[in-house]
N, C-alpha and C positions, 0 to 999 in steps of 0.2 A: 333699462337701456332704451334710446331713441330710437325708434323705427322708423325708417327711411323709403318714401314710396318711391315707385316703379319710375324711373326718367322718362318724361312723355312730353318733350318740348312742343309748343304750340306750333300748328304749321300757317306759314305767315308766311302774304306777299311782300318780298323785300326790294325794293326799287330805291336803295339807297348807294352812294359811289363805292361802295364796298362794305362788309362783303355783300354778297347776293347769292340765291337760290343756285342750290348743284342740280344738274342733270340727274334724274334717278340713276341712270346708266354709272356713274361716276361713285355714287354710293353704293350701289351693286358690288362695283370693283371691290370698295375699301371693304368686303365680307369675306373675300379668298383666302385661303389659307394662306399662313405665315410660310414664310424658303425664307431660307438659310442667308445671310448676307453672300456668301461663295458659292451657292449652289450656281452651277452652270445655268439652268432654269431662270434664276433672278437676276444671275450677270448678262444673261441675254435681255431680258428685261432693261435691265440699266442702257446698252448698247443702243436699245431701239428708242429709246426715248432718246437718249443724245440724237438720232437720228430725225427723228419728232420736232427736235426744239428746234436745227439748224434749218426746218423749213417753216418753224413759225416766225424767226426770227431773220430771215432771210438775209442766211451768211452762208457761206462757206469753210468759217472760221472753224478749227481742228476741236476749239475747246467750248461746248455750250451742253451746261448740267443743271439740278439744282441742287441749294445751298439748303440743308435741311434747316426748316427757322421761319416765322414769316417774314414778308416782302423785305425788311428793315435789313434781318439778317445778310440776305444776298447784298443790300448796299456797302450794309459796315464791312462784310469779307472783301469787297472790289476794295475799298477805299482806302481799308487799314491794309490791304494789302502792296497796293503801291505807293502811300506815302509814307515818306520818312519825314522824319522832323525836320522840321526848319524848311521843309519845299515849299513854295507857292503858289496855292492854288485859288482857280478866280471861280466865284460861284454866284451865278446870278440869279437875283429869287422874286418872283412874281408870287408866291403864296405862301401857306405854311412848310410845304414840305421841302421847298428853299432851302429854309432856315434850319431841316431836320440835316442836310446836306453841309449846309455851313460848321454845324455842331458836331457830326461825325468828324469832319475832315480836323477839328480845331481840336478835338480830343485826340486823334492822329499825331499832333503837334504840329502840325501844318501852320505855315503863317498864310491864313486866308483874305482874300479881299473880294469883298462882296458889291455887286449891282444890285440897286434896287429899284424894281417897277411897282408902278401904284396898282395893288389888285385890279384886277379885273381886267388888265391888257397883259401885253408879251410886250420881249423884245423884238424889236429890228435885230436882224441880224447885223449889221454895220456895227449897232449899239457896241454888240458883246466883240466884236471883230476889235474895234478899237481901244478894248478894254485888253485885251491882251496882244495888242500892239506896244502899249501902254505900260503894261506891270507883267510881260513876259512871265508867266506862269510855267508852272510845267504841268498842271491839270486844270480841265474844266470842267467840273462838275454840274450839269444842268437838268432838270426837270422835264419831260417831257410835256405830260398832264397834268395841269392840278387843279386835281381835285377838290380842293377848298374854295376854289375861286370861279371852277369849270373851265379853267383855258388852255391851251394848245399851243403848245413853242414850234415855230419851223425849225429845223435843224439841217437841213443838206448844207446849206451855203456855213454854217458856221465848224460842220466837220470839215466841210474843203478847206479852211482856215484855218480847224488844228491841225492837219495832214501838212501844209505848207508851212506852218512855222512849228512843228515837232513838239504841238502837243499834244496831253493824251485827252483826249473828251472821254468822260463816264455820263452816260444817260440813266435816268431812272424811266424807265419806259411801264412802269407797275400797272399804271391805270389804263394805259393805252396795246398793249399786249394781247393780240387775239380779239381787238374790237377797232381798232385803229391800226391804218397799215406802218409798218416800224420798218425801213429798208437801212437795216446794219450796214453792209457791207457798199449801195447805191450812196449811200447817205458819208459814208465813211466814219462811222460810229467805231470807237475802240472797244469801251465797253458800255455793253447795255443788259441792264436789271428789269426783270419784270416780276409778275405776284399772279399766286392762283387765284384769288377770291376773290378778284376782281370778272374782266371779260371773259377770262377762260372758263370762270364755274366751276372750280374745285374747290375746297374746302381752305382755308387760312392754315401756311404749317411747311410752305415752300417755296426758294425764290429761284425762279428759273433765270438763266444769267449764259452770256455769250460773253467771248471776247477773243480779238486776236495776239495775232504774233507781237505787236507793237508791247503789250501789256504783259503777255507770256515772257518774253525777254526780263522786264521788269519782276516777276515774280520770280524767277531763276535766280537773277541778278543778288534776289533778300534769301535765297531757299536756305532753307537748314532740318532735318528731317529729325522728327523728334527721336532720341536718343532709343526707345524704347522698341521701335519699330526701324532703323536703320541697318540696311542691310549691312549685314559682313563685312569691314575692311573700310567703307563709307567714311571720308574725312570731315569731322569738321571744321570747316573755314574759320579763317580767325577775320574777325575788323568787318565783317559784316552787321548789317543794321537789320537785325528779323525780323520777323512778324509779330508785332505785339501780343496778338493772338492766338491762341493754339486754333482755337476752336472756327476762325472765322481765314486762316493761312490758307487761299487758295494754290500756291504750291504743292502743300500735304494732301489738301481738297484734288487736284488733279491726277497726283500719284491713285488717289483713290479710285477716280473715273477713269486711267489709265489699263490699259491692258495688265501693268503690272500689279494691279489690286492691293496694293499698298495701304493696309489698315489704319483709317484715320478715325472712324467711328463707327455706330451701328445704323445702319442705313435705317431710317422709316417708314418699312415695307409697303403698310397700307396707303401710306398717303405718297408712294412712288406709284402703285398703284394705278390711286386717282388721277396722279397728274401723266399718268401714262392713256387711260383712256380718253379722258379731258382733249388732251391735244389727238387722242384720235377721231375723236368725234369735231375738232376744230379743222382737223385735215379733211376729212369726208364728208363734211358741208362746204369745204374751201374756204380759202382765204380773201379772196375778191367778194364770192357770196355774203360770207360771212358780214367784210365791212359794208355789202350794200342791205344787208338785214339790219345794220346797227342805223343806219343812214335812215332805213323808213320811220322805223319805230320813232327816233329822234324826231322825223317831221311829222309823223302823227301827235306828238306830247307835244312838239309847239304848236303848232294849230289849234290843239285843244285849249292849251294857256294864252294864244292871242284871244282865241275867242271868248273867253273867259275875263277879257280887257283886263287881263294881268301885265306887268311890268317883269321881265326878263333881268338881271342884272348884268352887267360885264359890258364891254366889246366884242358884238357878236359876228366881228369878221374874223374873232380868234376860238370861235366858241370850242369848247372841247365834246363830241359829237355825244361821247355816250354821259355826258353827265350835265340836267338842267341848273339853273340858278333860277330860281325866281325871289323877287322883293318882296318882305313881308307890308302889308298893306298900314299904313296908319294904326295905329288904336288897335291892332292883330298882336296876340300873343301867340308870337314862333312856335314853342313850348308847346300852348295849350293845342293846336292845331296839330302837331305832330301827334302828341297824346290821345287825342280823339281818333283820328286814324286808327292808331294801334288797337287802341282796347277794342272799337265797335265797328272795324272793318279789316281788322288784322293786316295791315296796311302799313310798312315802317320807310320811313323818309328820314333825311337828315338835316340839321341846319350846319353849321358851319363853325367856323375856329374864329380866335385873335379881334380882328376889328370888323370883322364881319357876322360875329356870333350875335344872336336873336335877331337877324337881319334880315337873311335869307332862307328861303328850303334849296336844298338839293338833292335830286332828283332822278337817280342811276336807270339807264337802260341796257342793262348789259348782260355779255353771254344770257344764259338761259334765262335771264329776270326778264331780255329784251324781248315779251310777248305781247301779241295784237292784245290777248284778254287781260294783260297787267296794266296797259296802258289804260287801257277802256275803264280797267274797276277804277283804278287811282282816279283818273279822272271823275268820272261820277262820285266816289264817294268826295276828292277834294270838295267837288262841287257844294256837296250836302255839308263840309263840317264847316266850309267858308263862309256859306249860309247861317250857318249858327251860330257863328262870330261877329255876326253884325254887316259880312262884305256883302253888298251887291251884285251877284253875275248871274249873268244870263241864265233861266232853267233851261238843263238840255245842250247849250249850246258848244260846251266843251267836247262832248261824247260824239255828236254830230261831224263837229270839226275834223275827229279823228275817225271817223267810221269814213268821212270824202273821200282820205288819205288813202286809207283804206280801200278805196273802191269799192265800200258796200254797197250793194243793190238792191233796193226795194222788192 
């Protein structure tokens, strides 16, 4: 028989848009003993993290949980939950995960109509404003971050537009959640999806997700309570249009996070856990701190890449803060540069998707990965493996750049 050695995963700086380095504190957590899905104990548990989320997400909104699944999960639950077939939803896409939004919503049966921006910019808001002036939608599904491209959509001025012409905006806010400030409720966001592995620093395996009454109505509107778990006497509606899904029905999903504890699954104890201490440790640094921690770090890695007379990619009046783009240089194998990182500096970066793939690195500063000593080694070692590929820069001068930032003192 095969004998199987002991799992001893390499420990490795991960500076890549997802995922990134947990908090020890956070794997600590996922060690505690297993409770019971109903023990009081864990139901309190669940209570205080709804509590947790409605101040990372800054809402006031009744319903904000997450969706056991990664990031993707929480999108397809929002999305397959309030469309019905034949609705039309407008989805406008500056990256890959645009198009990941387009594809849920079309497998929905949604008849969708898609904006497209040339990577590496955003819209105008105006843009999207008259896009659904246009083809009056009843959703707009939009990207916050993306992360393929590194760029940042504004959105206050385009939730004011779906609130005035009654529609519903779903944001994916995944990448930007806990590292970038997301104002739900300022903003007039309906619903917003976010992801642990990202800023927050918890492990891949949960999508934490808000949303108000606007969306709630609409999920009521489809309810139908699986047969097996309805209570006593309970009708089912006839000529209703359900949730394609069992598994992904955030109506069932809320009965669940409900006082009423309405069995929809087995909750994943350990990694409620995590993402319970996760957002404690993102409450007890704060939220302001926190974004002006992601702020420096960001301007420490540019500095170091100007000085480096490297080239940036994108429109950087949209840049997306915790994630760099940079241009692969001429006669530079993407590949082979990432690869050398890895194996001789434990060092992982990422390039990129679609029409940008062997083009770019990108470059994650986020939650826990965002350290003065991550920035510093990446830098130095980029330095070393750029040199060995034939580029040009400066010796020293990246690290320097970023210790200024830094306000290191001789």
């Amino acid at each position: 028989m095969k004998r199987y050695n002991d799992l001893a995963p390499s420990l490795r700086t991960i500076m890549t848009p997802g995922p990134v380095e947990v908090d020890p504190r956070v794997l600590r957590a996922m060690s505690y003993p297993i409770l019971g899905q109903f023990d009081p104990e864990f139901t309190g548990i669940m209570n205080e993290t709804m509590e947790m989320l409605r101040l990372l997400f800054r809402t006031t909104n009744q319903w904000a949980y997450p969706v056991d699944g990664t990031s993707r999960s929480g999108l397809e639950a929002v999305l397959c939950s309030i469309i019905e077939p034949g609705d039309k939803v407008l989805v406008p896409i500056f990256g890959r995960f645009g198009y990941l939004l387009q594809e849920i919503a079309e497998r929905c049966g949604a008849q969708v109509v898609v904006l497209e921006k040339e990577w590496g910019t955003v819209f105008e808001p105006e843009e999207i404003i008259r896009a659904m002036e246009r083809e009056r939608p009843a959703v707009v599904a939009l990207v916050h971050g993306e992360t393929s491209t590194g760029r940042l959509q504004p959105l206050a001025e385009i939730g004011q537009a779906c609130r005035k012409q009654d529609v519903l905006l779903v944001v994916d806010a995944v990448a930007t959640i806990g590292g970038v400030p997301v104002e739900t409720d300022a903003w007039q966001l309906d619903a917003v999806i976010g992801g642990t592995q990202k800023c927050l620093s918890v492990p891949s395996g949960m999508s934490p997700l808000t949303y108000n009454d606007r969306i709630e109505r609409k999920i009521l509107s489809r309810k139908k309570t699986e047969r097996g778990i309805a209570p006593p006497g309970e009708v089912f509606r006839e000529g209703i249009v359900p949730v394609r899904s069992n598994y992904f029905d955030l109506g069932m999903l809320q009965d669940y996070w409900s006082p009423a504890r309405l069995n929809h699954h087995t909750e994943a104890t350990t990694m409620l856990y995590a993402l319970r201490e996760g957002l404690r440790l993102v409450l007890e640094e704060g939220l302001e701190e926190r974004f002006a921690r992601h702020i420096l770090h960001e301007r420490a890695l540019m500095a170091g890449l100007y000085a480096m007379n490297l080239e940036l990619y994108g429109d950087l009046a949209c840049k997306l803060p915790v994630v760099a783009c940079v241009l692969v240089p001429d006669g530079v194998s993407e590949e082979g540069v990432r690869r050398m990182l890895l194996e001789h500096f434990g060092i992982e970066i990422a390039g990129s998707f679609g029409p940008l793939k062997g083009k770019i690195w990108r470059i994650g500063t986020m939650g826990f990965s965002a350290r003065e000593k991550n920035v510093l080694h990446f830098l130095g070692a980029f330095e070393a493996v750029l040199l060995r590929h034939g580029v040009q820069v400066p010796a020293g001068a990246g690290v320097q750049a970023a210790l200024q930032v830094y306000g290191a003192v001789p």
